[in-house]
C-alpha positions, 0 to 999 in steps of 0.5 A, a space after each residue: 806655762 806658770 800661772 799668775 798665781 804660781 808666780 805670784 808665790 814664787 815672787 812672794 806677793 802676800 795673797 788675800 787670805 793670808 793674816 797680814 792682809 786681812 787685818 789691812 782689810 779689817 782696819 780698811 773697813 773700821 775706816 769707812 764705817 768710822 766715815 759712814 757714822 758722819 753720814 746724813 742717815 746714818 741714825 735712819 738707817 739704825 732705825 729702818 723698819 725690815 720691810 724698809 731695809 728689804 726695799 733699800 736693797 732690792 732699790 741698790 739691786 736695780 740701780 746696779 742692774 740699770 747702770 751697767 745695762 742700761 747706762 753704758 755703750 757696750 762698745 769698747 775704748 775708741 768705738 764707745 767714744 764715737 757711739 751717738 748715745 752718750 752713756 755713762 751712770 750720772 750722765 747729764 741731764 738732758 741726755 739721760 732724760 729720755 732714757 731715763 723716764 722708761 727705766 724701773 728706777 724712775 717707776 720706783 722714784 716716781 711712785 714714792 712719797 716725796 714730802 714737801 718741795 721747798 725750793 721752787 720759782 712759782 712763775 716757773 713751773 708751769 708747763 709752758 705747752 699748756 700755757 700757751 694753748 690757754 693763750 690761744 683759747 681764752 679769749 681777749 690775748 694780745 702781743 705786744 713789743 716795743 719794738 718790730 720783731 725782724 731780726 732772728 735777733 730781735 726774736 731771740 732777745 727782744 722784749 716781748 709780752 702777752 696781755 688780756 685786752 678787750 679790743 675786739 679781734 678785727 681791730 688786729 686785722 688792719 694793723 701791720 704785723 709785729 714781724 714787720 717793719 710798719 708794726 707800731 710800737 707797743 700796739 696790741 695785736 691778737 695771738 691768733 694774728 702774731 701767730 698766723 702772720 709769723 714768717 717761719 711756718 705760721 701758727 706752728 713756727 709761731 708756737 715753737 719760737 714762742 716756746 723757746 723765748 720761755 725754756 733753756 734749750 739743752 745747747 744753752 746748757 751744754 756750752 760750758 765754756 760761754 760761763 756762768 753769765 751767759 746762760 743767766 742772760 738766757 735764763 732771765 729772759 724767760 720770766 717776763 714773757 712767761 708772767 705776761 702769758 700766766 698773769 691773767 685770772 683765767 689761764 693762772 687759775 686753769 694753770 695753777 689747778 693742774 700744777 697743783 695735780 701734777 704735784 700731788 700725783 708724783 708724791 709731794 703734799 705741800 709746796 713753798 713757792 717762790 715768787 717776785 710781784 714785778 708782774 701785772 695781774 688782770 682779773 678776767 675781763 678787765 683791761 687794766 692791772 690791779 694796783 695791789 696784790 689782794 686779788 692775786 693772793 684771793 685768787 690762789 687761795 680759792 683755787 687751793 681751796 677747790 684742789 683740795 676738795 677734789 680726789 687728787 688734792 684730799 691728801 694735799 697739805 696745801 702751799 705757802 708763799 716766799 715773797 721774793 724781791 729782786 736782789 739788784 733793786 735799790 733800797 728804795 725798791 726794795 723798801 717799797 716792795 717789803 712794805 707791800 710784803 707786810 700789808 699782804 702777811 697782815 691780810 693774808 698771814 695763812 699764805 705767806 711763809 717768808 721772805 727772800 731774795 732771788 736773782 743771779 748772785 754773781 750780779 747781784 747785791 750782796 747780802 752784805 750790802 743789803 744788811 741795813 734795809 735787812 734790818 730794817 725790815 726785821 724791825 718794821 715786822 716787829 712794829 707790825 706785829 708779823 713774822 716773817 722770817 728769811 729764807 735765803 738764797 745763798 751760795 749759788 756760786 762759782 766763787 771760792 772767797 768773794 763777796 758772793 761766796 760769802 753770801 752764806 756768812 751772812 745767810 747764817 748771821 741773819 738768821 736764815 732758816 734755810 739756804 736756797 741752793 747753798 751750792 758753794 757751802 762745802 768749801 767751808 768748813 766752819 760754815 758747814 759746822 754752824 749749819 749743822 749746829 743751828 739746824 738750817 737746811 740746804 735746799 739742793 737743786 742738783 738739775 738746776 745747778 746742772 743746767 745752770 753751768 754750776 755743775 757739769 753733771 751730778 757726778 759733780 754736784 757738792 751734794 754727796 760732800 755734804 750729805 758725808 758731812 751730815 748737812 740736813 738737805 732736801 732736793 728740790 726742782 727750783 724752775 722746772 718748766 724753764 729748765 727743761 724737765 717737761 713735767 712737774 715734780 720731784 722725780 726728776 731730781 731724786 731719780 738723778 740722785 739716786 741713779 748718779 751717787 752711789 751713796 745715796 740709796 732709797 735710805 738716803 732719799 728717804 732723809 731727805 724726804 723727811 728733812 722736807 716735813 721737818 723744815 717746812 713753815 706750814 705754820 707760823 713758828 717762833 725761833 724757838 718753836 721752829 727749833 723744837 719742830 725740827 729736834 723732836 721730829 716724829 717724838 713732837 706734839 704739833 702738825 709737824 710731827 704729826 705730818 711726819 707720822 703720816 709721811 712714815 705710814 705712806 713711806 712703808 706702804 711704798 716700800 711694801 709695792 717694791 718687795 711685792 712688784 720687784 721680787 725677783 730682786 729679793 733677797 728675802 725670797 
């Protein structure tokens, strides 16, 4: 019987190692290495020390091992589409995470250096189990809600809160429960009552409902097709219940400490949070809210300053804060909230970075709206004799030309050091031009954009098109308490990076890492200084350069544990 090669020679079908064909191949690869020279890291990968290129590939040899072992079926055609696992490499997040926390990708992810996280919600990274055990422990926590709760409606999506009152236990015991229709509005009850008296399961029902008023259930991501606004209405929901649970001394200082723990522990050594003062704040034992932001701001310095002193925290940079503001709120609002966000830069100047707006774009004001009271605030800072600049979210959107999209025009003209998510960006070519050029960095949150209905997967995030365009970006976890990651950290999103884009090898985190340090506000800057800070980079003078230094020793050490804990995957050997 004739062979297939026999036959393609009788047909006269070139064969590869014939001349015309390997010049094909030859011109195929100037190509890509022409494309590749665009790349984000293509100057690091130049610049990679041997041991750093040693664990790049034994890195790429475990993701290839791992993505045809462990992430696919095995099954064919038909049989691998009814199989209950679904399995494919850049499989959505909540199904890949419990698989994907046992593999040797995530031991490596986990274990590396991950420099600064500078895109993340404070209120939302707080492990919601922990907080709600702190609600039942400390003690003085009452329930509270305008209204009885006796509708799997009203559970659902009726308002509730959760505060520290001095009202002894028993009075909670002769009032009716707020699960019942005799429950008077907006009357304090105790945790420990609500709890007990909660009509599916007690305490236990009671936990596991309170638990789903605070996070994103995987469904609420899965149902693409219900859009974009409706998984927001879920996700907004959450915060105020969560502040009501975390805005009490006691449980946020508790909280905040083993935040900062978990942090330090999966590599990341500085932090800029953001966060928005529409909560009540109560110092431990008092029934009534404090009136400014002072005893917040002293609070969380003190409880930085213990972490540090600590094992875990004597590498930790610290943190800043974003002061946010609602993106809906009218001028007069937000005017009240910018004047509070001066006096606090001029008590407390070390903690505060900048300043942003937050809510779902889509509903929102636009940044062109809010151009004069923008203005206005820039001026009011210069009066004042503080700077705090923007930075911007921006492109956090479906659109393609409307007036959401076209937040990202106006990020860039005010003069943003950084875009928030940036998600709509790599429709613009002229923008991503001037990103580069004016040396702004997208913070991309790839698993929030996921679970958010942005993006189906990270198969279909536009992070591989900017990285190919050479965009400065850094991954960041923006709510990961509210989203699902179940623990605190970056390695959720880098390992689902690395894992799902084929073109973004430990090199490629390793930009992005660096790019971390690079644009982070540790210190004060003018534009001009913040310019330089990030062109000189490691070949700089100041705490920057130098936090880049330390970063470079760390990343090597990394790099050392994988040639000596995966050698077996060594070419070297």
């Amino acid at each position: 019987m004739e062979s297939d090669h026999e036959w393609e020679l009788e047909e006269g079908i070139p064969q590869f190692e014939e001349p015309v064909i390997q010049q094909y191949l030859k011109g195929r690869a100037a190509l890509i290495a022409q494309e590749e020279k665009q790349r984000h890291d293509a100057n690091l990968r130049k610049s990679l020390s041997p041991i750093a290129a040693r664990a790049a590939n034994i890195v790429s040899q475990i993701r290839a091992q791992e993505q045809q072992e462990l992430w696919t079926s095995g099954l064919d055609d038909a049989a691998a589409h009814q199989s209950d696992e679904i399995l494919y490499p850049g499989v959505m997040f909540n199904l890949a995470k419990g698989r994907m926390e046992k593999t040797k990708l995530w031991k490596i992810v986990e274990k590396m250096p991950k420099g600064s996280l500078l895109h993340a919600h404070m209120d939302a990274m707080f492990d919601i189990d922990f907080l709600i055990d702190q609600a039942f422990s400390t003690p003085g926590i009452h329930m509270s809600a305008p209204k009885p709760l006796v509708t799997e409606t009203d559970w659902e999506w009726a308002p509730v809160s959760f505060r520290y009152s001095s009202q002894p236990l028993e009075a909670s015991e002769d009032k009716p429960s707020i699960w019942t229709e005799t429950y008077e509005a907006s009357s304090l009850i105790s945790i420990q009552k609500a709890a007990s008296s909660f009509p599916k399961g007690g305490e236990k029902g009671f936990r596991e409902w309170l638990t789903s008023r605070c996070v994103l259930l995987p469904e609420h991501s899965y149902h693409h097709h219900h859009g974009v606004d409706a998984i927001w209405s879920y996700f907004t929901k959450t915060f105020p219940v969560i502040d009501s649970l975390l805005m009490y001394e006691p449980i946020f200082r508790a909280g905040l400490h083993r935040m900062l723990g978990q942090l330090a522990s999966d590599g990341v050594s500085y932090v800029e949070f953001r966060i928005g003062f529409v909560f009540e704040y109560r110092r431990e034992g008092c029934d009534e809210a404090e009136k400014n932001v002072s005893a917040w701001f002293r609070m969380v310095e003190d409880v930085l300053a213990e972490f540090k002193k600590t094992e875990a925290g004597k590498n930790f940079h610290g943190f800043r804060i974003i002061w946010t503001a609602i993106r809906r709120f009218s001028n007069k609002v937000l005017v009240g909230t910018m004047k509070d966000c001066i006096r606090a830069k001029q008590e407390f100047p070390h903690l505060i970075s900048g300043f942003d707006l937050v809510g779902q774009e889509d509903l929102g004001r636009t940044l062109a709206d809010l151009v004069p009271v923008l203005l206005w605030f820039r001026k009011e800072c210069a009066e004042e004799g503080v700077d705090i600049p923007f930075f911007f979210h921006a492109g956090e959107c479906l659109g393609d030309g409307d007036e959401t999209d076209q937040n990202l025009f106006d990020a860039i003209l005010l003069g943003t050091r950084r875009i928030g998510h940036g998600f709509s960006l790599y429709k613009h070519p002229l923008l991503i031009d001037l990103v580069k050029d004016k040396k702004i960095l997208i913070e991309c949150c790839p698993i929030s954009n996921e679970v958010l209905r942005l993006a189906s997967s990270i198969k279909s995030h536009p992070l591989p098109a900017l990285l190919a365009r050479g965009v400065p970006v850094s991954l960041c976890n923006d709510d990961p308490a509210i989203l699902g990651h179940g623990k605190n950290g970056l390695t959720h999103d880098f390992w689902q990076a690395l894992q799902g884009l084929e073109n973004v090898d430990l090199v490629g985190l390793l930009m992005m890492a660096q790019n971390s340090i690079r644009w982070s506000c540790y210190e004060d800057q003018s534009p001009a200084e913040w310019k330089a800070g990030i062109q000189n980079g490691v070949e700089g003078k100041g705490l920057k350069a130098e936090r880049l230094r330390d970063f470079g020793q760390e990343f090597e050490k990394f790099c050392a544990w994988i040639v000596l804990e995966f050698a077996e995957f060594d070419d070297d050997n």
